[in-house]
Steps between C-alpha positions, in 0.01 A plus 500: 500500500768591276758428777403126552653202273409178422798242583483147478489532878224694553456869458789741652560871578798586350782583798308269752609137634729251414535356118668194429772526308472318124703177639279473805205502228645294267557205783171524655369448128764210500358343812154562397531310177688223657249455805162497214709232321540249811138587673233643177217329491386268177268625234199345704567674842535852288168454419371439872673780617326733255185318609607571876571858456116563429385225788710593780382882527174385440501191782648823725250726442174300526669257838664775666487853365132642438362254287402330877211772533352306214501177741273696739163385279687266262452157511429263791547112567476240762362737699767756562453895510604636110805685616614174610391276227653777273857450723487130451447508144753772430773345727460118309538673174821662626610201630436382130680798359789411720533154332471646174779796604745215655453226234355616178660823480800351581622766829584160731590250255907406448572261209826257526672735228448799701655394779811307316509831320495722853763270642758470227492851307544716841518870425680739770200736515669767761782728448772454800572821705877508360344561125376784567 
């Protein structure tokens, strides 16, 4: 493994693919920066989105990975089969988790100052053919 490096772009073999030079790093950094500063969520949709990053792999596994072989002698109501009561419940919790991804953790939301923000302080994120 002594061949392999860590980069801030992932881990590269010496002599193999394309690096970006230090000004195409440097600008996507720029960008970056300047794109978190218009569209970052507040204080209180950091939080959700930590909360989210446990929920949503566990809402995946138990409506639609293998957790659903539990729902084959889990719980039943109103008279349909488990595996189906099991689907219903799962699927109204992610429709729950949904609403909590879109509005709580802030990944749908646009305030007024983000968009006077995105319209006035326009950044030419692409580098014309001719530059190069």
């Amino acid at each position: 493994m002594g061949h392999f490096r860590r980069s801030g772009r992932g881990i590269s073999v010496p002599g193999l693919g394309i690096k970006d030079s230090e000004e195409t790093i440097a600008r996507q950094k720029e960008v970056r920066e300047w794109l978190n500063s218009i569209d970052g969520p507040s204080e209180k949709g950091k939080r959700w989105r930590g909360y989210m990053k446990i929920i949503v792999p566990i809402w995946f596994f138990m409506a639609i990975g293998p957790g659903v072989l539990i729902g084959n002698s889990a719980i039943s109501f109103a008279g349909f089969p488990p595996i189906w009561s099991w689907q219903i419940l799962w699927w109204i919790l992610g429709i729950i988790m949904m609403w909590g991804l879109c509005f709580k953790a802030e990944m749908s939301t646009t305030s007024a100052e983000q968009i006077r923000r995105a319209d006035e302080e326009t950044m030419d994120v692409t580098k014309e053919a001719d530059d190069m």
